[in-house]
C-alpha positions as CSV (number, residue, x, y, z in Angstrom):
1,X,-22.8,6.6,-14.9
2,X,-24.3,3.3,-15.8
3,X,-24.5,0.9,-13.0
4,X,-21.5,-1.6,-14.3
5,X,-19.4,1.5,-14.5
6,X,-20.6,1.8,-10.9
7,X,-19.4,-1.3,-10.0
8,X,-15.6,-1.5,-11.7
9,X,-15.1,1.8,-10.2
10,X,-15.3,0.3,-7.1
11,X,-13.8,-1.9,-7.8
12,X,-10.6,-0.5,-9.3
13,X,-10.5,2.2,-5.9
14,X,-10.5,-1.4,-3.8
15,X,-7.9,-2.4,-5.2
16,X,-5.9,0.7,-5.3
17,X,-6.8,0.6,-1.3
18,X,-5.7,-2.9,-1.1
19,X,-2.1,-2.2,-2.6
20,X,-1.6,0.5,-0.5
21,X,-2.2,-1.4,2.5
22,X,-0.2,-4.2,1.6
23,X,2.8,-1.9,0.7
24,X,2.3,0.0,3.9
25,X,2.6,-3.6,6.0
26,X,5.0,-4.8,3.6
27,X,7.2,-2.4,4.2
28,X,6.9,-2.6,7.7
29,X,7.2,-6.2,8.3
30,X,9.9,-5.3,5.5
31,X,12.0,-3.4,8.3
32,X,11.1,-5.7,11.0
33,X,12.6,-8.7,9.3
34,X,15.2,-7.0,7.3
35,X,16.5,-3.8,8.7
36,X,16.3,-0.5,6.4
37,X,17.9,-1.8,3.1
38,X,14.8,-4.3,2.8
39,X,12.1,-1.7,4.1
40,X,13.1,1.3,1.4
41,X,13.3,-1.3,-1.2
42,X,10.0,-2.7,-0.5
43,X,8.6,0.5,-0.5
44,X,10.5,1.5,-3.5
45,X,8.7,-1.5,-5.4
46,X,5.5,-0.9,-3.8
47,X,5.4,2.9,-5.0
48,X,5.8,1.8,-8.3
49,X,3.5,-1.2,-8.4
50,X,1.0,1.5,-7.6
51,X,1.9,3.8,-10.1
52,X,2.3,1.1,-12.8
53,X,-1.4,0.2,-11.7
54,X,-2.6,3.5,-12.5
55,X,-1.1,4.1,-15.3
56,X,-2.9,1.2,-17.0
57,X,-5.6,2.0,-15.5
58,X,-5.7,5.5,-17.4
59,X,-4.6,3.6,-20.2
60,X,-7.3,1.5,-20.5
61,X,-9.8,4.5,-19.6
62,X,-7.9,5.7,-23.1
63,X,-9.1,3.0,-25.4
64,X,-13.1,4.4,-24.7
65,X,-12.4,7.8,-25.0
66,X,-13.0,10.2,-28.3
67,X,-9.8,11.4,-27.6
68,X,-6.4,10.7,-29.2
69,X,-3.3,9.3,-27.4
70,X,-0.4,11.3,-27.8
71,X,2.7,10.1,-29.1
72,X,4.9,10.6,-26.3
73,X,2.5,8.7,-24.1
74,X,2.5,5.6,-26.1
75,X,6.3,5.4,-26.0
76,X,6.3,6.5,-22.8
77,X,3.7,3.5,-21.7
78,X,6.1,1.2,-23.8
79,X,8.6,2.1,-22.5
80,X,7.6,1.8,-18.7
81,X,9.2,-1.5,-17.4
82,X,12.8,-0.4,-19.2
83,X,11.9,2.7,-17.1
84,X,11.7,0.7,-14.0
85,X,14.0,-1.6,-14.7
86,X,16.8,1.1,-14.8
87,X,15.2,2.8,-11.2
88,X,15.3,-0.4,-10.1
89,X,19.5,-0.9,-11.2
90,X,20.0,2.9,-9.9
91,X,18.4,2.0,-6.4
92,X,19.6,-1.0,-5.9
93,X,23.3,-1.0,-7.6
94,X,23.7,3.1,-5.7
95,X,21.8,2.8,-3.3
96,X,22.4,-0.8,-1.5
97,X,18.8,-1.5,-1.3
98,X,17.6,-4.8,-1.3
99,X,16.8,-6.3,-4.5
100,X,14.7,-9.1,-3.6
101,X,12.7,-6.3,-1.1
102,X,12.0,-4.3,-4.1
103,X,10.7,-7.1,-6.6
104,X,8.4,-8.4,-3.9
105,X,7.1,-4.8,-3.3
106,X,6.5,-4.9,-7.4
107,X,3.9,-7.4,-6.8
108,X,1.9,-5.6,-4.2
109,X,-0.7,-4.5,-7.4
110,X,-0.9,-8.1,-7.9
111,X,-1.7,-9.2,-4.0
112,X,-4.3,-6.9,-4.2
113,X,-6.0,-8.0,-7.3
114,X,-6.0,-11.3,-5.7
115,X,-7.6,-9.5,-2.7
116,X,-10.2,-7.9,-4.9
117,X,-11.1,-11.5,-6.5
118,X,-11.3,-13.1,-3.3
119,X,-13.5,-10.1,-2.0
120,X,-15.7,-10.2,-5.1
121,X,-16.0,-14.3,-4.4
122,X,-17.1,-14.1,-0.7
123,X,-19.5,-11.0,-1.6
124,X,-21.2,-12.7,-4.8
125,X,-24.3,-13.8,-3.6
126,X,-25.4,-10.1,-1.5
């Protein structure tokens, strides 16, 4: 492993840290503030803003690999957000979770990309 490939790949597991511990304190300032409806949905989002991450992140592994992608996968990797979309109806239409909960537990991937930036700024120059 080169050092670059070093370096993203540890990058990519600080960020998958990061999103876990912001879902895990989302969630619990999720219950705090909004009871159970907001705390399940918040994890409910957060779960799959974590698997949505990884599942680009194999994707993009794909793209250098002398291996072909299978059919099924690339409809299944299309079809993703219509897949969540539809888990996120379910859970919150059958369920009574809270929406809102839910979206902002979506974005956890994207708090801790933010995190790994910022990290990556203050640790530039060591």
């Amino acid at each position: 492993m080169t050092r670059d490939e070093q370096y993203f790949a540890r990058a990519i597991k600080r960020i998958e840290v990061f999103t876990v511990v912001l879902g895990v304190a989302g969630v619990l300032v999720a219950f705090v503030r909004g009871g159970a409806a907001a705390g399940i949905g918040f994890l409910a989002g957060a779960a799959g803003s974590y698997l949505n991450f990884r599942w680009i992140r194999q994707m993009v592994a794909g793209f250098g690999a002398a291996t072909r992608i299978r059919k099924r996968h690339a409809i299944l990797f299309g079809l993703r957000y219509l897949i969540f979309g539809a888990a996120v109806y379910v859970i919150v239409k059958y369920f009574q979770i809270n929406a809102v909960a839910a979206l902002v537990g979506f974005l956890t991937a994207v708090g801790a990309v933010i995190l790994e930036i910022l990290y990556e700024l203050i640790h530039a120059g060591t």
